[in-house]
N, C-alpha and C positions, 0 to 999 in steps of 0.2 A: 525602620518601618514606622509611619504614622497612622494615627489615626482620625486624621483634620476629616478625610472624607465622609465618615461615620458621624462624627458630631455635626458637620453639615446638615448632613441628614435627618437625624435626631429632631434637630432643632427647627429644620425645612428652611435653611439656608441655602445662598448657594453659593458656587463659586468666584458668580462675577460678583457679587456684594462681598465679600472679604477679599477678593482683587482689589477694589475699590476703596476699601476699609485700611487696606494695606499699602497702598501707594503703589500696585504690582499689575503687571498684565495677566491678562487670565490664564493666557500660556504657563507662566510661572506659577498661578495658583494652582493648576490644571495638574502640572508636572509634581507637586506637593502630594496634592490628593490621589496623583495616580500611582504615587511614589516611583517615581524614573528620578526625582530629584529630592534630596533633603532638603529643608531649610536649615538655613545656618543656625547657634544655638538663639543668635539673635532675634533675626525673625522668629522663631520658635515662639519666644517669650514673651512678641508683639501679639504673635496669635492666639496663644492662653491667654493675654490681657482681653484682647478682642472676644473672644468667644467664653471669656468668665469660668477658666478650667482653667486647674493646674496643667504646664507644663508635662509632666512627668507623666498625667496623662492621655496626653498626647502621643506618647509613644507605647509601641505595642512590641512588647519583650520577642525575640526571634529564638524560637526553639531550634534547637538542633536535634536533630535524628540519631540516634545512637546506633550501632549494629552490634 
């Protein structure tokens, strides 16, 4: 799980400017932020450099449900 779409936000960015920023189509960014796709850990750490965050927070911890 990420959380590119949330700092998009935050920041009032959007998707097609870090498309752009990224060398990516919006599809791809799109699919990031909607999380149907990860980025690899590479891009990951192109998009912390770009949007000036750690990496590590970019990613949002997946709780499990316990019974």
């Amino acid at each position: 799980m990420n959380k590119i779409k949330e700092v998009l936000v935050e920041r009032d960015l959007s998707q097609i400017w870090l498309a752009k920023q990224l060398g990516k189509s919006y599809n791809m960014v799109n699919s990031y932020a909607q999380n149907r796709r990860q980025p690899s850990i590479e891009v990951l750490f192109r998009i912390s450099d770009i949007l000036n965050v750690e990496a590590k927070d970019l990613l949002k911890e997946k709780r499990l449900i316990k019974k």
